[in-house]
N, C-alpha and C positions, 0 to 999 in steps of 0.2 A: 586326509587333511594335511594342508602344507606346516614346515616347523614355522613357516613364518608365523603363521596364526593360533599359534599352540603357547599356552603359558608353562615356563621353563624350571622357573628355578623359585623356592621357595618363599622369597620375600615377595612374589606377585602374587602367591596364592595367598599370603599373609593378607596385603593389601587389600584386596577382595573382601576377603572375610571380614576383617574389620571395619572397611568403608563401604561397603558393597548393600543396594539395598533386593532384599531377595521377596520369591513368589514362591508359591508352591503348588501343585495340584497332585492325584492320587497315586502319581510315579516320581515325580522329581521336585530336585527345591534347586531355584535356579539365582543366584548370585549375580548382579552385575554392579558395576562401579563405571563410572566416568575416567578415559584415560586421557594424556596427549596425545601418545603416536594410535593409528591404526585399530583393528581388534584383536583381541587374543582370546582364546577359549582354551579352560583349562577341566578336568574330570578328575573328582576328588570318589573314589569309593574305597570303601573303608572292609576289613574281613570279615565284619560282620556279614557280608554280602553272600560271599562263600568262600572258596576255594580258588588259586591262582587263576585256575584256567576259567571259570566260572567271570571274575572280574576283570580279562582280557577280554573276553568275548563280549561283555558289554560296554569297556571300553571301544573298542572295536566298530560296533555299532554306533554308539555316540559317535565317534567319528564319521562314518559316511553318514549318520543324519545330519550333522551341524555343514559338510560338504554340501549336501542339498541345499540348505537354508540359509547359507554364510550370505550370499548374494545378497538375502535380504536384510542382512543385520546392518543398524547402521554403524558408522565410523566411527572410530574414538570410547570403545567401549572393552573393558575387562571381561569375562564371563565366568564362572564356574559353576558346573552341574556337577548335583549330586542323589544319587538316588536312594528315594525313599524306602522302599519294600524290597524283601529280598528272595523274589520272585523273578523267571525268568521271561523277561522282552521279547514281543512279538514287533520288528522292525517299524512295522506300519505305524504302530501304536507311539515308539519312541517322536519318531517326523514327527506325528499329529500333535503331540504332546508339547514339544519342544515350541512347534510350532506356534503353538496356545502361549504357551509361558513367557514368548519372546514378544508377543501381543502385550502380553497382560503389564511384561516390564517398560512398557514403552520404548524396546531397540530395532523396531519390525518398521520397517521405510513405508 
């Protein structure tokens, strides 16, 4: 994912959280808000999760699912994922998931 479309620094994940209205289904709870400029996606997981290399790795993944799906998200939108269980992702399942959630928020063109 490019840094263009990545949320950066702390006062946007603020925003999100506070203005942001979220979805959830049996992996993720997905945040989004209304912005001006362009979209931004940000991935919030917490050590409850696991271990560094355990939340890199699904870091990681988020990112090449939301590169699949970016296309379809529309404009002018914040986002932040965060996942529910702390269990390990089978790729497929994050896309389909995401997928769903980006439906269910109404940012899916």
């Amino acid at each position: 994912m490019k840094a263009e479309f990545r949320l950066k620094k702390a006062y946007q994940y603020n925003y999100v959280f506070r203005k942001g209205k979220g979805v959830k289904d049996e992996n993720f709870v997905l945040l989004s808000c209304p912005t001006a400029k362009g979209k931004k996606i940000g991935f919030s997981i917490s050590k409850k999760y696991g271990k560094a290399v355990q939340r890199n790795r699904l870091r990681r993944q988020l990112k090449a699912a939301f590169d699949e799906i970016l296309p379809n998200v529309l404009e002018g939108i914040n986002v932040v994922v965060l996942p529910r269980k702390s269990t390990a992702y089978q790729f497929c399942d994050i896309v389909a998931s995401l997928t769903v959630l980006c439906k269910k928020a109404n940012i899916w063109k």
